[in-house]
N, C-alpha and C positions, 0 to 999 in steps of 0.2 A: 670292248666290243664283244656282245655274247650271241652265240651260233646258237641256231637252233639245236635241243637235244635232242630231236625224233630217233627213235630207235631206227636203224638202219631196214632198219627192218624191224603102268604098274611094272616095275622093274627085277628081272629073276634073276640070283645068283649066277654068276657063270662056273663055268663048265670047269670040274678038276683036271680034265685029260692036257697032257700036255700038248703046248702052243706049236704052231707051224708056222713061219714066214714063207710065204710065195712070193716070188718075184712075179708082177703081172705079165711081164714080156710085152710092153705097150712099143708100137712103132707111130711114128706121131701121123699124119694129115690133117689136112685143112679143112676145116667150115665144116657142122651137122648139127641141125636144129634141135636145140633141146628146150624145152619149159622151165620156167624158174617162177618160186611163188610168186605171186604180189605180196609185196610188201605191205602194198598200204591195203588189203582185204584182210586185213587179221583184227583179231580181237583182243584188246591189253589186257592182263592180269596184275594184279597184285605181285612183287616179287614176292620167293617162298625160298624158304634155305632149301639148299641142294640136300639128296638124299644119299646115301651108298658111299659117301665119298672116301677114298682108298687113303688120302692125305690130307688132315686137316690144311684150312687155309688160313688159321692163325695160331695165335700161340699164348700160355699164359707166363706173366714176370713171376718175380719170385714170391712179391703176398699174393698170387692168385687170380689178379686184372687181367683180362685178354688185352690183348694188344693186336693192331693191326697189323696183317704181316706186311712185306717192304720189299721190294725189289734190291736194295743198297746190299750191294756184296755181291749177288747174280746175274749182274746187268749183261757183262759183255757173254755168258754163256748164253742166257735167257735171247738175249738177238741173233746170237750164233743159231741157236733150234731154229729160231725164225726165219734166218737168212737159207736153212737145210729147205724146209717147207716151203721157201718162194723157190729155191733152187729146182727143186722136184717138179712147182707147178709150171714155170718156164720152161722147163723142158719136154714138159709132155703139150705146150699149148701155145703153138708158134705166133697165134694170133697175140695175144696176150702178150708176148714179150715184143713182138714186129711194132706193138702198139707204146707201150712203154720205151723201147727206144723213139718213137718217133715224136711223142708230146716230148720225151727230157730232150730233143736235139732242141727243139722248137724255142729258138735263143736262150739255148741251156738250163731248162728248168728243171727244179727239184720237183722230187713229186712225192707225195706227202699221201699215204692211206689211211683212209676210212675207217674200213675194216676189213676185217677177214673171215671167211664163214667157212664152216667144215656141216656135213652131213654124218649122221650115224644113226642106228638100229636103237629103237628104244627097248631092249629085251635083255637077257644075259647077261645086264653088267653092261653093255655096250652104248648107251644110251648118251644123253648129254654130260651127265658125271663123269665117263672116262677118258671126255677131251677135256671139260672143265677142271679137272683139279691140277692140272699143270698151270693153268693161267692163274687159275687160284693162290696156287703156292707163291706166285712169282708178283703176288702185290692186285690184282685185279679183284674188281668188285662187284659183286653180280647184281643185275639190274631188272629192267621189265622182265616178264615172263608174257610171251606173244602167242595166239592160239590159230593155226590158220584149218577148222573142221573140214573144209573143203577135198583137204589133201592128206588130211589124218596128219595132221607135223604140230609137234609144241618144239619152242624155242626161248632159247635165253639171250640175253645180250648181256657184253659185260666191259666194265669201263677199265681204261688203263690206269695203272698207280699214279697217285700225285706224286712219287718220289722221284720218278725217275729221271735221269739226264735229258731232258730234251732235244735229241739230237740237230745240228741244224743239217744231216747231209739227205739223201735221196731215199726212200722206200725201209727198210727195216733199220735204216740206219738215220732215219728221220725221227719225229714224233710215235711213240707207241699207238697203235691203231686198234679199236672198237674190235672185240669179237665176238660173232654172234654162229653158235650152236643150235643146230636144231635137231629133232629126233622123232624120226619115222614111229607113228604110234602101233606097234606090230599088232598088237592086240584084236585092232578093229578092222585086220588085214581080213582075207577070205582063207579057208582053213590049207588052201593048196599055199600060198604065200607064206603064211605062217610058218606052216613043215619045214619052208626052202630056207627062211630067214634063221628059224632055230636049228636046224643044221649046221651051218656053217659060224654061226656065232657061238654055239658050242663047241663044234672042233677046233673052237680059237684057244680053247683053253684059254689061260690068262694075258695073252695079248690084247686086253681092253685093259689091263694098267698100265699098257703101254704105249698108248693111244700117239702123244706125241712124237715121239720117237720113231713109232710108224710111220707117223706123216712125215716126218722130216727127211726118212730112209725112201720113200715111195714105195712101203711093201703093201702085199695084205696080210693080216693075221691068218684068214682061213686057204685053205684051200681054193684053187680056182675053178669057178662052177662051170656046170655042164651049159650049153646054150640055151638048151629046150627050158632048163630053170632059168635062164634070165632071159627070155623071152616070157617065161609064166609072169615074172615080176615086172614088165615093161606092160603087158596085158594091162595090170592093174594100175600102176602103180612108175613113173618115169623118174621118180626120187628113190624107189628099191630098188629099180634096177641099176640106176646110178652109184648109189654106195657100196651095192653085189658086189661090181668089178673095180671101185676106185677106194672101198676105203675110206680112211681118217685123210685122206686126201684135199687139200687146199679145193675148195667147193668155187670161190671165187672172191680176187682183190678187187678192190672198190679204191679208186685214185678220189681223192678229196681235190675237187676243179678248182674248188673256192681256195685254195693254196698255192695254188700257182703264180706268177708272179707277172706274165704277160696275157694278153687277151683272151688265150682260151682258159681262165679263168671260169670265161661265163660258159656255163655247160652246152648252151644252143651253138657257140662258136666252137667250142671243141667235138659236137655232133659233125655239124658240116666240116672240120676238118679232117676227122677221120673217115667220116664216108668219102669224102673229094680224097682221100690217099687211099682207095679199092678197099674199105674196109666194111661190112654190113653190119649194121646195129641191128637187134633185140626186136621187131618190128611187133611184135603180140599187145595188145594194149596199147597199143601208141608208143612209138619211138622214145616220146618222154614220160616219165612217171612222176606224177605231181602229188603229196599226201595230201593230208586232207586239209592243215594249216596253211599250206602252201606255202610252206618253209622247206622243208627237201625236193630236191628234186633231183633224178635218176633216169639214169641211160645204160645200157651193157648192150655189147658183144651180143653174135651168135656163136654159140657156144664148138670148140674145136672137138673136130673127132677125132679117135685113135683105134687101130688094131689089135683088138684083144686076143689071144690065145686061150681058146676055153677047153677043159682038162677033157673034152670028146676029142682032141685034136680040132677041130673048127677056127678058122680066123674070122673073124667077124666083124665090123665098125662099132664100135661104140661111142654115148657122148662122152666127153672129158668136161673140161671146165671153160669158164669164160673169164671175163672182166667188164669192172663195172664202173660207172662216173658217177658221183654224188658232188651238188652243190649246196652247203646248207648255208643260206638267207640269214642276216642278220635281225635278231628278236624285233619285233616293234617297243 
């Protein structure tokens, strides 16, 4: 049986000053609207090899052949990073996890992800390269390149190793899941945006080669911004203000329905089961998101809020992340 493969969906040096970790000081609440691309309004590209990258993602033998690199030998650290990164994203996004326990109760099922999507600054280094070369290193292989002009974002998707153990248990400890990076085009921002975004991704100093490690810690690399700059970015831009205060931050899981092993299975029965247990889906575009084959289809969350501390002293709401349901349709 073969799944459909729909995709789930100029870069500056960084800065020599040295790095700063901030703890965001995130205090969780429930439910606050936030936008998320369409998936299916983008434009496919051609893959291209990644640019900048801090660690190759293969290697040559001893006459000189590249080889593919392999997850075999990294496996249980590589899902341990992974399991850090769900652990961060559950904790800051009650929905998200209220929801995940509530499909695996549902006569005990595994639940098997999609993908995983991260947001970051296309500028200083920060860009899709400096979450990509972790998955890189650990066997993944980079695929379409997605163009959505609308919102200024390009993005990669990237497939899991064919080596790896396929796990039979729950979430990171299930099958390796798709992930797809995407990266704020800062460039074509407005010159007030731009100031705020190379700002703080220079005072990262080199905490974009640490991109994963971030995520899995729930820090930021920079400093925590004033309000008034993430309100300029929220003006423009609801994906700049988003990664301002979150970071290499888990953007949002996607549960593969089609994995399931009882009826909500089919993604219209696991809609109406989640909304019948007080929960609101994603209502922008329609509930359901259909591509254009009409092989995927997709449903998420409204996305959870949290209390950020911005470095005026100011508490604020901001979005956090969501979750998302994909069902991909077997090929004709």
């Amino acid at each position: 049986m073969q799944l459909s493969p729909s995709p789930v969906f100029t870069t500056m040096f960084a800065s020599t000053k040295s790095s700063t970790l901030s703890s965001p000081l995130f205090s969780l609440r429930r439910t606050s609207s936030i936008s998320k691309p369409n998936l299916f309004n983008l434009v496919p590209m051609k893959a291209t090899p990644l640019r900048n990258l801090s660690v190759s993602s293969s290697f040559q033998s001893q006459n000189g052949s590249p080889q593919k690199s392999s997850i075999q030998g990294g496996e249980a650290f590589f899902r341990g990073v992974l399991e850090n990164m769900q652990s961060v994203y559950l904790n800051r996004n009650p929905t998200a996890k209220a929801i995940l326990d509530l499909v695996h109760s549902a006569d005990n099922n595994s639940i098997c992800y999609d993908h995983l999507a991260f947001r970051t600054f296309g500028v200083n280094g920060h860009g899709i390269d400096s979450m990509a070369s972790f998955f890189l290193d650990y066997g993944y292989t980079q695929r379409d390149e997605l163009r959505f002009p609308a919102k200024k974002l390009r993005a990669l998707w990237f497939a899991p190793p064919s080596d790896s153990l396929a796990g039979s248990g729950s979430g990171m400890n299930g099958p390796l899941p798709r992930i797809f990076i995407s990266e704020l085009l800062v460039d074509q921002m407005s010159p007030q945006t731009q100031e705020i975004i190379r700002k703080y991704t220079e005072s990262s100093g080199i905490g974009n080669k640490h991109a994963a490690l971030v995520s899995s810690l729930g820090l930021l690399t920079w400093e925590k911004p004033l309000y008034s700059e993430f309100q300029q970015l929220a003006s423009e831009s609801e994906y700049a203000a988003w990664a301002l205060v979150n970071g290499y931050a888990v953007n949002h899981v996607t549960i593969s329905t089609h994995r399931l092993k009882t009826h909500l299975r089919d993604i219209k029965t696991l809609n109406q089961f989640i909304e019948e247990s007080g929960f609101r889906l994603n209502s922008e575009g329609g509930v359901l998101k259909v591509s254009p084959d009409g092989l995927l289809l997709q449903s998420s969350t409204v996305a959870d809020s949290v209390s950020f501390q911005f470095s005026d002293g100011l508490t604020k709401s901001v979005p956090c992340s969501y979750i998302e349901f994909a069902e991909r349709l077997v090929l004709p």
